[in-house]
N, C-alpha and C positions, 0 to 999 in steps of 0.2 A: 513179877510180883506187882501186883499192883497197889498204887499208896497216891497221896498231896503229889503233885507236881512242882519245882519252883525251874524260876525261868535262868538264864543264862547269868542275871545276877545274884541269884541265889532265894528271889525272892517267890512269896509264891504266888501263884499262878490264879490267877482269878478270872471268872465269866458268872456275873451275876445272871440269876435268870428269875423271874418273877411270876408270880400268877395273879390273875384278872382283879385281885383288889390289890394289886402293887405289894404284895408280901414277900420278899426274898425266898423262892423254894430250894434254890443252888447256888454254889457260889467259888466253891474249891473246884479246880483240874483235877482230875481224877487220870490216871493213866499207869504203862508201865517205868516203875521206879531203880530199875535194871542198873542202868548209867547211873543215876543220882546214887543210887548205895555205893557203888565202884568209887564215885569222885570222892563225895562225902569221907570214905573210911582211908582212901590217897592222904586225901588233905591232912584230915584231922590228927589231931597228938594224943598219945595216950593219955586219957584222963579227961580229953574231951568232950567223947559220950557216959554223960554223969549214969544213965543203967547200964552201961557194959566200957568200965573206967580202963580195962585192957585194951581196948579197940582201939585201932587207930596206926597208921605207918607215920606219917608227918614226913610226907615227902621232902619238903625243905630242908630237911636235917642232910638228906642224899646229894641234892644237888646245888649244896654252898660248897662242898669240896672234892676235889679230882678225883677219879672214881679209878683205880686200880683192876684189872680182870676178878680177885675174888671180893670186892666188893661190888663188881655187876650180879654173881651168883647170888651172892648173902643180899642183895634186894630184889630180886626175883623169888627168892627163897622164901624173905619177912611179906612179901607181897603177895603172893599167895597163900602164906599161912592168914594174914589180915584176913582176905577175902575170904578164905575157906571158912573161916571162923565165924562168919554171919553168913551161911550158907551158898558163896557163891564157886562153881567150880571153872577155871578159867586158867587159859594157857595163857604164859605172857612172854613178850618179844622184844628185845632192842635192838635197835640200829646199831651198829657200831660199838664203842664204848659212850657213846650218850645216853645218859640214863634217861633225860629229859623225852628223849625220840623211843618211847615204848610203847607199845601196842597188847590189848587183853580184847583178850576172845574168850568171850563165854559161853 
């Protein structure tokens, strides 16, 4: 999908460009927004996203406490239902029992 790009800070991405009487014609990154939607809906808490208040894992909830073998399943589980739910289809993988060491393949 393509959308706004932001940079590693979260901020966004900018490349003004101008035409021959110094008028700003461009200014936003324009690009595919693949990653940013996957990080974005990780991070975020439900209630979050004020047009769709369901959305959202809130990773941090996962990884302030020791993670048990059926609490790796139930956040691979909630983690894909997240994603599926803003259309993305993606396998996802952990290391070990560290939840922190997961990988999605979309």
């Amino acid at each position: 999908m393509i959308g706004i790009l932001v940079d590693e800070n979260n901020e966004l991405q900018v490349s003004v460009q101008r035409d021959k009487q110094g008028l700003i014609t461009q200014g936003l990154v324009l690009g595919n927004i693949d990653y940013q939607r996957c990080k974005f809906i990780i991070i975020a808490q439900k209630g979050e996203f004020k047009q769709v208040p369901t959305l959202g894992l809130g990773i941090d909830i996962y990884l302030k406490k020791p993670i048990a073998a059926h609490e790796k399943q139930r956040f691979i589980t909630e983690l894909k239902s997240e994603l599926s739910s803003d259309g993305v289809k993606a396998q996802i993988r952990i290391e070990g029992n560290d939840i922190s060491k997961f990988r999605i393949d979309v």
